[in-house]
C-alpha positions as CSV (number, residue, x, y, z in Angstrom):
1,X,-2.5,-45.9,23.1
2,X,-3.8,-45.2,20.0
3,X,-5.1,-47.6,17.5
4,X,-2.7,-47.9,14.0
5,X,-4.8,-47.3,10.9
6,X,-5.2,-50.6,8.8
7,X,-3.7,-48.8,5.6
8,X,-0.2,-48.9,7.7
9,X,2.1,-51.6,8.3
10,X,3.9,-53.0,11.5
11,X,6.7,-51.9,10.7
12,X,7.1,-48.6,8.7
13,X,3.9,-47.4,7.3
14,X,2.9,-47.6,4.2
15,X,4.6,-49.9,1.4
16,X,3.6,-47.5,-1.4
17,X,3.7,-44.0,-1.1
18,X,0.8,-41.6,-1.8
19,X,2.5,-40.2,-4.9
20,X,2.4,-43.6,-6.5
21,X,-1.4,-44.5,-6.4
22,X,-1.3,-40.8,-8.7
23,X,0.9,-42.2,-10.8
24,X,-0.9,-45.0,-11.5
25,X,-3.9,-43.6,-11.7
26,X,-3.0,-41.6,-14.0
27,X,-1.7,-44.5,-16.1
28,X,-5.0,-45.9,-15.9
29,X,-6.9,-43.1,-17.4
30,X,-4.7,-43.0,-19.7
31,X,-5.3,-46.4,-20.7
32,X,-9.0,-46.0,-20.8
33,X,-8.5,-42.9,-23.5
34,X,-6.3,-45.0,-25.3
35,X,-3.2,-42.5,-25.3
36,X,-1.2,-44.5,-23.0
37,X,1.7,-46.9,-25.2
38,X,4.5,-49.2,-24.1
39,X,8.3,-48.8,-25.0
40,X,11.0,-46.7,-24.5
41,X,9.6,-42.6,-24.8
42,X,6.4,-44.8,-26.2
43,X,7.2,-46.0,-29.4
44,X,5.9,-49.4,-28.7
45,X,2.1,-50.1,-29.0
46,X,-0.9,-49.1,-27.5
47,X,-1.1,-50.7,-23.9
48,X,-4.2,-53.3,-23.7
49,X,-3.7,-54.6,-20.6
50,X,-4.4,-53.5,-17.1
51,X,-2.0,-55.0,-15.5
52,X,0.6,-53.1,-17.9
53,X,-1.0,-49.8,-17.2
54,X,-0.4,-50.6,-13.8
55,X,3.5,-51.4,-14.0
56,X,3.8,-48.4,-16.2
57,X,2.3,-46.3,-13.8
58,X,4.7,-47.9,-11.5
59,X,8.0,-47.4,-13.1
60,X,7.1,-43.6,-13.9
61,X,6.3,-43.0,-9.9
62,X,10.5,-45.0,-9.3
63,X,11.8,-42.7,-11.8
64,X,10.2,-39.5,-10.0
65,X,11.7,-41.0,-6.8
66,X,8.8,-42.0,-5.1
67,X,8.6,-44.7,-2.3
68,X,7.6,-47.7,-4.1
69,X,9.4,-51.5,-3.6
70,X,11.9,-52.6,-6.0
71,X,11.5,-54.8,-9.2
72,X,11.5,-58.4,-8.2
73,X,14.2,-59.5,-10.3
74,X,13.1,-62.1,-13.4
């Protein structure tokens, strides 16, 4: 039997899908240039936070369709 790789889970693999930690990458470079903003086609401000950069990175990879969990709701 072969031994499961500790990136996977029990049941079902991965939680977050390859495509995602691109996205978010990507979000987070764009954060370090400064050309990454907030709001709605990014009219809000410049994104300080990393935390931000992440859930932007996030959102973009749910609306491609990638496998990432849903929103806990607020």
């Amino acid at each position: 039997m072969a031994a499961k790789k500790s990136s996977e889970r029990k049941s079902g693999g991965r939680k977050y899908g390859q495509a995602a930690s691109k996205s978010v990458k990507s979000a987070m470079h764009r954060k370090k240039s400064g050309t990454l903003r907030s709001g709605k086609g990014g009219k809000g401000g410049k994104v300080k936070s990393r935390e931000q950069a992440i859930a932007i990175g996030l959102s973009e990879a749910r609306k491609k369709g990638v496998k990432v969990p849903r929103k806990k709701a607020a």
